[in-house]
C-alpha positions as CSV (number, residue, x, y, z in Angstrom):
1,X,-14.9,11.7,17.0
2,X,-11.3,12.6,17.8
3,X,-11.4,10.2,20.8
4,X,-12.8,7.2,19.2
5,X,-9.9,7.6,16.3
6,X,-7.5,7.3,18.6
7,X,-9.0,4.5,20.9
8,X,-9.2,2.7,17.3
9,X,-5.4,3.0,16.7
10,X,-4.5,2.1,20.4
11,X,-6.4,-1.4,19.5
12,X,-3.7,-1.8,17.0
13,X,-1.4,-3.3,18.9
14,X,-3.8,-6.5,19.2
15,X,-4.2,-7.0,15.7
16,X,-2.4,-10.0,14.1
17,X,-2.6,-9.0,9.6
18,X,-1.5,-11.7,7.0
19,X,-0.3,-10.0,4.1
20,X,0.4,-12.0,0.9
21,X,1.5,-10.3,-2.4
22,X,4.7,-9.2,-3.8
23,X,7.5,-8.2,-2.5
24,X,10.0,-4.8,-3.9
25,X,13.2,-4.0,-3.2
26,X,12.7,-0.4,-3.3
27,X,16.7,0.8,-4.4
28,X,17.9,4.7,-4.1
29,X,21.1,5.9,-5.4
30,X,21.8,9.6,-4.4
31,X,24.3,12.1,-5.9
32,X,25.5,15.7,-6.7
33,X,25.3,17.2,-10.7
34,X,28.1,19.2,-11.5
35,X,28.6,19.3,-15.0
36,X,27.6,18.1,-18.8
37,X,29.5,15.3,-19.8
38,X,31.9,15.4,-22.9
39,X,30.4,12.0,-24.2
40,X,26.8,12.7,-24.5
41,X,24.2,15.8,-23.8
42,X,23.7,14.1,-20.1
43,X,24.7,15.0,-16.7
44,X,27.3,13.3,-14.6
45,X,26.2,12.2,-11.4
46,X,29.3,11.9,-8.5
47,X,28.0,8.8,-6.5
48,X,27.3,10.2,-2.6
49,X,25.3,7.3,-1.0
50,X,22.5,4.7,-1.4
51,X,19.7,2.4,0.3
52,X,17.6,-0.2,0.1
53,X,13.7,0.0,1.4
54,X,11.3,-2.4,1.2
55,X,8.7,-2.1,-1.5
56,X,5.6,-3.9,-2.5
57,X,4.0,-5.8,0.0
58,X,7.1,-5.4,2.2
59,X,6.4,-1.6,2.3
60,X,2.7,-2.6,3.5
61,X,4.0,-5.1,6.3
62,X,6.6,-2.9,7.5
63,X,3.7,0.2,7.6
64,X,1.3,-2.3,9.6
65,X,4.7,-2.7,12.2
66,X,5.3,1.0,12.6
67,X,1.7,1.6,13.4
68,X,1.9,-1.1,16.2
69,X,0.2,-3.9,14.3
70,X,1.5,-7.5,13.7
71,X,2.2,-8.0,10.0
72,X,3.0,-11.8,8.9
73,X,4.5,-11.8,5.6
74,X,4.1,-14.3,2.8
75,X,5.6,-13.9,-0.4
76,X,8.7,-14.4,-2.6
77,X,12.3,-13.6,-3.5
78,X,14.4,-14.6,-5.8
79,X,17.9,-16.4,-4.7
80,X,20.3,-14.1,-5.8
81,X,22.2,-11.0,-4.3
82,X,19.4,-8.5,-4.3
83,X,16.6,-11.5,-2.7
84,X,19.6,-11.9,-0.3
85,X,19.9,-8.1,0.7
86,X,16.1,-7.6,1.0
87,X,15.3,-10.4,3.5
88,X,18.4,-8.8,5.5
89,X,16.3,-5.6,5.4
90,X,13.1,-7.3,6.5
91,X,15.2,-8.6,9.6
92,X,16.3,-5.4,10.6
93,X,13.3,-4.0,10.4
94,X,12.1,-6.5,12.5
95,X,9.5,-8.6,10.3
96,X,9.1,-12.0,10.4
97,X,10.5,-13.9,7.2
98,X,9.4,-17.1,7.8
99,X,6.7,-16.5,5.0
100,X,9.1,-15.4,2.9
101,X,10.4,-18.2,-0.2
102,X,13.2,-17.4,-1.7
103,X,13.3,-18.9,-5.5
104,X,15.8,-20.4,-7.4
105,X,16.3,-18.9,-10.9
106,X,13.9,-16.1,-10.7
107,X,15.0,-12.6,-9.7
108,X,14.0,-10.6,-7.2
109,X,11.9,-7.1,-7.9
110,X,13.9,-4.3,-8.1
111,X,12.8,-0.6,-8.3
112,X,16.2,1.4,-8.8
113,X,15.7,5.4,-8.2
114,X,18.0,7.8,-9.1
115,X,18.2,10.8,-7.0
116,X,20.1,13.9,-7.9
117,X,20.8,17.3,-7.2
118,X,22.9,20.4,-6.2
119,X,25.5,20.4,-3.4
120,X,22.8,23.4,-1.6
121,X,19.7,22.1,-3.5
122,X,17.2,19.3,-2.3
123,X,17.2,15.7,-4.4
124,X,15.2,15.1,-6.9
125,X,14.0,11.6,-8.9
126,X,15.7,11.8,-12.5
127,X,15.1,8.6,-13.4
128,X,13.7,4.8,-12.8
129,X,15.0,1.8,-13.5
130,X,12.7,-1.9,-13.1
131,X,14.0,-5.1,-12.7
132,X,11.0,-7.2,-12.5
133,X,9.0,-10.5,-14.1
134,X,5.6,-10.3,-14.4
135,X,5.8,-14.6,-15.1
136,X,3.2,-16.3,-12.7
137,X,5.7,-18.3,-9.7
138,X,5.6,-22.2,-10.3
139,X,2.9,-24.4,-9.4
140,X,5.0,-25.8,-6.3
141,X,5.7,-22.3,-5.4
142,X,2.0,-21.5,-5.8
143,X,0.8,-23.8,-3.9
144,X,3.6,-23.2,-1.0
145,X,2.6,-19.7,-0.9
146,X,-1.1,-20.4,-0.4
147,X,-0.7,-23.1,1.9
148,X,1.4,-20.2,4.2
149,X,-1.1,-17.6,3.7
150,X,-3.8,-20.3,5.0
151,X,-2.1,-21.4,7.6
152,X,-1.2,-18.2,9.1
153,X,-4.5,-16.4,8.7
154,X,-6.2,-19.3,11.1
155,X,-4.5,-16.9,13.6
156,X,-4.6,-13.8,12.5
157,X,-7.7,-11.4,12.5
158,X,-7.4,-10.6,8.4
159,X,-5.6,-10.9,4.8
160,X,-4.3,-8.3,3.1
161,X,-3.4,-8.7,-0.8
162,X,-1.0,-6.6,-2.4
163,X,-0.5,-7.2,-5.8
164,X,1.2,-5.7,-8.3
165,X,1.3,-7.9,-11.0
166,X,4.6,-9.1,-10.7
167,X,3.8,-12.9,-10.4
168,X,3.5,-13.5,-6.7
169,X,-0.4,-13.3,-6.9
170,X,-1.9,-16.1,-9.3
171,X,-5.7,-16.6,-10.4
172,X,-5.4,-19.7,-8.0
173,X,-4.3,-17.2,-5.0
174,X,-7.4,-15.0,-5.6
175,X,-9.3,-18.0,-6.5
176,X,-8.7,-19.3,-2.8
177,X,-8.9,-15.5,-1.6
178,X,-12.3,-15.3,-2.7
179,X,-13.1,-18.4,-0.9
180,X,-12.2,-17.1,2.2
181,X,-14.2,-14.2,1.8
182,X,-16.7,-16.1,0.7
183,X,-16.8,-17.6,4.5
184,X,-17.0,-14.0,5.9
185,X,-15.2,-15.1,9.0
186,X,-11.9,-12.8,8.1
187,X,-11.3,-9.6,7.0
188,X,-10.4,-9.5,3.6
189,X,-8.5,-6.5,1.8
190,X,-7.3,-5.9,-1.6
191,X,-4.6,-3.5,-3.6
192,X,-4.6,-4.6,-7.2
193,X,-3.0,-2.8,-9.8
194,X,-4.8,-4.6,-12.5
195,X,-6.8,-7.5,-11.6
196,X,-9.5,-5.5,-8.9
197,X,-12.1,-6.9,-10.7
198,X,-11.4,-10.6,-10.0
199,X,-11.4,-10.4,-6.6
200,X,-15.2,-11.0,-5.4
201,X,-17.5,-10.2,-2.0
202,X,-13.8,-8.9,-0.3
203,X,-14.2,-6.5,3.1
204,X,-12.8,-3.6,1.3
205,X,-10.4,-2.8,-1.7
206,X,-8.3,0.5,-2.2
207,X,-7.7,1.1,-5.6
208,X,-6.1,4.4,-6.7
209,X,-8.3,6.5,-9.1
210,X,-6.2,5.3,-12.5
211,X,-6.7,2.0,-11.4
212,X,-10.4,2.2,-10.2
213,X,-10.5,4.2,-14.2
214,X,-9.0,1.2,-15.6
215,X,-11.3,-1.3,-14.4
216,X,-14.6,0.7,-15.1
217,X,-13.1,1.2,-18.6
218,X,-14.2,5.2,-18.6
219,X,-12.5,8.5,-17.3
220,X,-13.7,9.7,-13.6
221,X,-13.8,13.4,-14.6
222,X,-15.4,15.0,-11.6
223,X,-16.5,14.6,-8.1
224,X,-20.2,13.9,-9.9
225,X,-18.5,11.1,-11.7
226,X,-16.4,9.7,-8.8
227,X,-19.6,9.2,-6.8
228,X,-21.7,7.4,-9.8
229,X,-19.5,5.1,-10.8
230,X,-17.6,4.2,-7.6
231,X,-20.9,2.8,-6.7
232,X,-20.8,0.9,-10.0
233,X,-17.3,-0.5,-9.2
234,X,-18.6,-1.3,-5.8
235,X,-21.0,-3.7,-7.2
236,X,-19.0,-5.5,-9.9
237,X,-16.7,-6.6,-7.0
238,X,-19.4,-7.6,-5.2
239,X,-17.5,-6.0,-1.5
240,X,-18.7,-4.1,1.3
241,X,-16.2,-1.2,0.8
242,X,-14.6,0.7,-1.5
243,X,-12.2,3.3,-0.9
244,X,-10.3,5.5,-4.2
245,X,-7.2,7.4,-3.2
246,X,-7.2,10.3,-5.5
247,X,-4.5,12.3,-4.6
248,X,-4.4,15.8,-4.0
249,X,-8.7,15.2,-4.3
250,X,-8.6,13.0,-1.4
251,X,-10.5,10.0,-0.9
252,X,-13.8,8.5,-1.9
253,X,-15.9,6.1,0.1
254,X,-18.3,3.7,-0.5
255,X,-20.3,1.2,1.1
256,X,-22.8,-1.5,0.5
257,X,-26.5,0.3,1.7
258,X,-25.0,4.0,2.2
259,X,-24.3,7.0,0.4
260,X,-20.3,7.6,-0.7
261,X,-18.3,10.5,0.7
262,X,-16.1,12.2,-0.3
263,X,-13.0,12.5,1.9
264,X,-10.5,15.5,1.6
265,X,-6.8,15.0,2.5
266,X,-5.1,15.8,5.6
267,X,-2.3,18.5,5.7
268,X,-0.7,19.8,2.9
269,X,-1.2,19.2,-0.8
270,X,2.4,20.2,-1.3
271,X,3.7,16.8,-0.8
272,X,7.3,15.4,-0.8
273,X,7.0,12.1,-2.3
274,X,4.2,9.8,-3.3
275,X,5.8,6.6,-3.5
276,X,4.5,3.7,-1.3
277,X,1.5,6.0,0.3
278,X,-1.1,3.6,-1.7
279,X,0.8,0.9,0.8
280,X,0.2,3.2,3.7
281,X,-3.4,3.3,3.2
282,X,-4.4,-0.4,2.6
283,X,-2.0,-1.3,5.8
284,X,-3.8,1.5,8.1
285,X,-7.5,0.8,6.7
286,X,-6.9,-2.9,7.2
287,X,-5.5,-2.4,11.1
288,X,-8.6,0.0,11.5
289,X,-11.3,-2.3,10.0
290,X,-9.6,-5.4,11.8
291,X,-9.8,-2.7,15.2
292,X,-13.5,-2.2,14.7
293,X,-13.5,0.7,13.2
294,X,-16.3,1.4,11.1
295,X,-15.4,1.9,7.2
296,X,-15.8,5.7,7.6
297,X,-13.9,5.3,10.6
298,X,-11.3,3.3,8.7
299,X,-11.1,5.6,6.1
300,X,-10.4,8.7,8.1
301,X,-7.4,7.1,9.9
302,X,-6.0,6.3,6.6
303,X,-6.8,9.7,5.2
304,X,-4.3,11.0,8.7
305,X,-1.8,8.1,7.8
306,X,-1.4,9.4,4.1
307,X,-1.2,13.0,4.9
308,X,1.8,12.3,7.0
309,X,3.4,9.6,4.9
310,X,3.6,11.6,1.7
311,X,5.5,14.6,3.5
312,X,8.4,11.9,3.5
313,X,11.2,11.7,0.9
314,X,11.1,8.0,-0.3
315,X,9.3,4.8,0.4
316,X,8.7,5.5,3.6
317,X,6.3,4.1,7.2
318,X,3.8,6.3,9.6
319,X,4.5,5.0,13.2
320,X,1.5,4.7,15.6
321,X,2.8,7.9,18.0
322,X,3.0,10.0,14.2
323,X,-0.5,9.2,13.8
324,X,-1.8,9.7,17.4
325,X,0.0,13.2,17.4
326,X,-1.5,14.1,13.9
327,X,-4.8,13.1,15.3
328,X,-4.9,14.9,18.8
329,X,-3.0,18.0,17.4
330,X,-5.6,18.2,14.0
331,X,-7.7,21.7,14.4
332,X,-8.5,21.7,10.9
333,X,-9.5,18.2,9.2
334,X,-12.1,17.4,11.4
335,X,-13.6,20.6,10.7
336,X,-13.6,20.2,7.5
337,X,-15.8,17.0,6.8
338,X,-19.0,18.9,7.5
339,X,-18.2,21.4,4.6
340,X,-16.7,18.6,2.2
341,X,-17.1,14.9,3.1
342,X,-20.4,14.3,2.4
343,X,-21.2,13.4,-0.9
């Protein structure tokens, strides 16, 4: 097993992934506490440093780099100082912004973290702040946006979606996405935070178990329920795979024609940060399936891929030599899936 995983994400290198959806500029300010202020009940924070990472479907292309794939981005900014700053981050972190339309008038997604903490103590999140429209992009935009996606994916091996609702993704988008799958020439993948069910007959969608609850309409209480009614979301999409991250629980499977698994996590469940991890998973499932990996297959290298992303502080990647080590140095996870994966 160990062997074929790894032969799997050597093949990533050869894969070419469109990925349309929107894009985050994922903000972090950092600083040290030291005392009450004399205005309010709050603490002052003493400014140390900052940074700017890519969220959104920017996190997902820059994962699919740092495992070796070739992620062509298509999505928006807006044409102010923060749009301006993120497509200088894309740059440096060597994706290709051609794909990338930068709009007049509408801001660009912020996600502003504040970080804080002792001068001997480790930071934590105190706060949030979101700058963000959720109002559909024009029609001109709209159809720019598809018309990149389309002409990009006639050389790529598959489409990824990532959307969060913030615009970038309209009903005519997933109209045409469905289309495509519809063809079943490409390899079609899907992270929707509230719109799974519209997406029909895709290769495989990851939905995270809040949203997976949210689109059954019913609480997944138990392993028991997991199973039954993963199945049913399965079939209201109308895909070949489904996989539901569900934290500290793992993963669950499923498949058109074959039982669901249950998948536990890799490493720790003493994790550092969460953020972005959903965007590790689709990126590494996709570059699996598109690798010929088999779902389970798929699945298991993003199980590896998550386990070593969420030991990072912030949004953060997985290279390709991370999740190669993690694979040939595993003595435990392997192990495991006869006692637990099988559902």
């Amino acid at each position: 097993m160990k062997n074929r995983l790894i032969a799997i994400v050597r093949n990533f290198s050869r894969v070419k992934v469109v990925v349309m959806g929107d894009i985050i500029s994922d903000e972090y300010l950092i600083g040290l506490t030291s005392r009450v202020s004399r205005e309010a009940p709050v603490l002052i924070l003493r400014y140390n440093s900052g940074r700017l990472l890519l969220g959104g479907a920017g996190n997902t292309a820059n994962n699919i780099r740092a495992l070796g794939g070739k992620p062509l981005l298509i999505g928006i900014v807006g044409d102010d100082r923060a749009g301006e700053e993120l497509i200088k981050v894309m740059k440096e972190s060597g994706l290709d912004t051609k794909g990338v339309i930068r709009v007049k008038g509408r801001p660009t997604t912020v996600k502003t973290r504040i970080l804080a903490g002792g001068l001997h103590t480790s930071r934590q999140q105190v706060i949030r702040i979101d700058r963000e429209t959720e109002l559909p992009v024009e029609r001109a935009v709209e159809k720019k946006l598809i018309k990149n996606a389309v002409r990009a994916l006639r050389n790529a091996h598959s489409l990824l979606v990532s959307d969060y609702g913030l615009g970038a993704i309209t009903n005519e988008s997933i109209r045409q996405v469905n289309a495509i799958a519809g063809k079943g020439k490409k390899i079609i993948t899907v992270d929707s935070r509230s719109r799974l069910l519209q997406f029909k007959g895709v290769t495989g969608a990851t939905p995270n178990e809040p949203e997976a609850e949210e689109a059954l309409r019913m609480e997944l209480t138990d392993d028991r329920n997991v199973l039954k009614d993963g199945g049913l979301l399965l079939e209201m999409i109308g895909g070949k795979t489904l996989l539901i991250t569900r934290g500290k629980k793992g993963m669950a499977l499923f498949e058109r024609g074959k039982q669901p698994r249950l998948i536990p996590i890799y490493g720790s469940d003493e994790v550092a940060d969460v953020t972005g991890a959903g965007d590790t998973v689709i990126g590494t499932f996709t570059l699996a399936l598109s690798s010929g990996a088999t779902p389970y297959e798929a699945a298991l290298i993003a199980t590896y891929a998550a386990g070593i992303v969420v030991m990072k502080q912030g949004t953060a990647t997985v290279s390709r030599q991370d999740l190669l080590h993690a694979i040939k140095e595993d003595k435990t996870f392997i192990d495991s899936l006869s006692l637990k994966g099988r559902g």
